[in-house]
N, C-alpha and C positions, 0 to 999 in steps of 0.2 A: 452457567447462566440459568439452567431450568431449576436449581436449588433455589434460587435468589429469589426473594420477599417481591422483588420489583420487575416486572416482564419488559421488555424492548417494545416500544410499542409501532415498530416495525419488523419487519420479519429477518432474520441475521443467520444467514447460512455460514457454515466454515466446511471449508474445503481444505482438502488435503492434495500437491499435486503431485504426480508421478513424470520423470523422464522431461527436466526443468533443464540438468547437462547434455540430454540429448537432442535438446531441439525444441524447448515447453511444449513439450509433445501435449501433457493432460490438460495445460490452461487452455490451449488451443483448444484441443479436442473438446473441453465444454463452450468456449465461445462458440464455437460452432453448432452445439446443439443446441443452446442458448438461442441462437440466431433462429435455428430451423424449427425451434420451439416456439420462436415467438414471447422467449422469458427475456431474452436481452434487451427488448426498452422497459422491462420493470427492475434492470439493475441499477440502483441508485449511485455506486461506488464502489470500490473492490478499495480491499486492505490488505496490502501484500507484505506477508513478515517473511521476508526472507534478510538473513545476517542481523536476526534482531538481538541486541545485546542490552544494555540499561537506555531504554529513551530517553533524549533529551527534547523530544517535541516531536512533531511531523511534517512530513515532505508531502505537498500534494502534485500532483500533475491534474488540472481542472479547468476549467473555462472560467470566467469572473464571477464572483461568490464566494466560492471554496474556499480562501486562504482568508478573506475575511471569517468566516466561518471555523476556520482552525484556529484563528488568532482569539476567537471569542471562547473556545472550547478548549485549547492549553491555558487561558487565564482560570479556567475553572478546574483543571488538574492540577495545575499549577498550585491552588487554593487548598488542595486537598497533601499535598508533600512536596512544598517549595526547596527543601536540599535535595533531594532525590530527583526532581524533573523541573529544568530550566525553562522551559515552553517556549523553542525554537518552533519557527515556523520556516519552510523553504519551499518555494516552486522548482527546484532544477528538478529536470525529468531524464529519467536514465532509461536504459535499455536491458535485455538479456535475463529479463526474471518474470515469474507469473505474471507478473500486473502487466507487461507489453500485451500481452492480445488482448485484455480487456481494453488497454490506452486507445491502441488502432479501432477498436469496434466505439471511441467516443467514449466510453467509460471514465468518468474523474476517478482518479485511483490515493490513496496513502500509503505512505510506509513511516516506520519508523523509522526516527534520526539516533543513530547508533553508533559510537565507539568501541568497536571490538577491542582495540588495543593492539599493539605490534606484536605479542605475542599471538595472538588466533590469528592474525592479517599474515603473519611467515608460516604459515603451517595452511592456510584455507589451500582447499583443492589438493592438498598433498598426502605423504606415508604421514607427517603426524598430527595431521585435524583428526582429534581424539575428542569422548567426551569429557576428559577432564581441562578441559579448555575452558571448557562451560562456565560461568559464573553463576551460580543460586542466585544469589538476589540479584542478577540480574536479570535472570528468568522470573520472579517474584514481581519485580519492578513493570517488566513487560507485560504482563500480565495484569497487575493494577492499574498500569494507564493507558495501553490498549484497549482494557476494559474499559474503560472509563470513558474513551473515545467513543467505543462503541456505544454505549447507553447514551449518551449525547447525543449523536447523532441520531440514534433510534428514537430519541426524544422530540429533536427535530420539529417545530411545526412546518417547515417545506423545507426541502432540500435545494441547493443552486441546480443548474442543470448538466446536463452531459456538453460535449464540446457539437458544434457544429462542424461539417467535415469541411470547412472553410480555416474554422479557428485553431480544428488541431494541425490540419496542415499546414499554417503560417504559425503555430508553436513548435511544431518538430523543424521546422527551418529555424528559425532563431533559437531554437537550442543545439544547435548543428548534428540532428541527427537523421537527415535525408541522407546523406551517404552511408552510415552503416545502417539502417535499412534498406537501402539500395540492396549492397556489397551482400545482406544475407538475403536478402528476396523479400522483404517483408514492407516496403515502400509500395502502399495502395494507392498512389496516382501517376 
């Protein structure tokens, strides 16, 4: 991005996180610093690529706004390589990967919508998730419209907002996932 003709005209950190199978040891550990810093109400949304393979659009977990707002911003990636990325949109909100501690601290989050294929999907977490698993272009892919997301949004004249801690707790109930955050401790009411 710092090559590129055209600057984000909001500020776009990328993180890298450590100890994600052990327990999101590092997302944690910056939410929390985030919090104690006083930088967690100027984070507008996390974009969490984990198991990113060729996007077919994006998943938000967000309060009202955001998926309108996605739905506006895959018709423009869309615009830009209609074989290559279909501009699916989803709100189901999952668990067990970086973007949970930003979700619980209110953060709207994205990920991409990804088909690995039954080949990576028999082998993830095992002796053969190897990198030749990997697909090129669909690292190439992810990276086009990832990017692309992100300079949209950075573009943004206002962002929707974060969840109320009313709306995210009557959305992790209706996506039934009060009990396993129960079950690992991570159920903040």
């Amino acid at each position: 991005m710092a090559s590129m003709p055209v600057k984000p005209e909001r500020t776009v950190r990328f993180v890298l996180f450590m100890g994600e199978e052990q327990g999101l040891l590092g997302s944690r550990a910056l939410v929390q610093h985030y919090r104690t810093s006083g930088e967690l109400a100027r984070v507008k949304c996390m974009i969490n690529l984990d198991m990113s393979g060729n996007p077919q659009g994006f998943g938000v977990g967000g309060p009202v706004g955001w998926k309108q707002l996605l739905d506006r911003s895959c018709a423009t990636i869309r615009g830009l390589d209609s074989a290559a990325f279909m501009g699916r949109v989803s709100e189901e909100i999952w668990l067990h990967s970086d973007h949970q501690p930003f979700l619980l601290a209110g953060v709207p989050v994205i990920y991409p919508l990804s088909d690995l294929g039954k080949h990576v999907y028999g082998c993830y977490h095992s002796s053969c998730d190897d990198i030749h698993l990997v697909d090129p272009q669909a690292m190439v892919n992810n990276v086009r419209f990832v990017g692309a997301l992100v300079y949209l949004l950075a573009a943004e004249g206002s962002l929707p907002g974060r969840f109320s801690e009313e709306a995210l707790r009557n959305r992790l109930i209706e996506a039934g996932l009060e009990q396993p955050l129960r079950i690992g401790g991570d159920w903040p009411w």
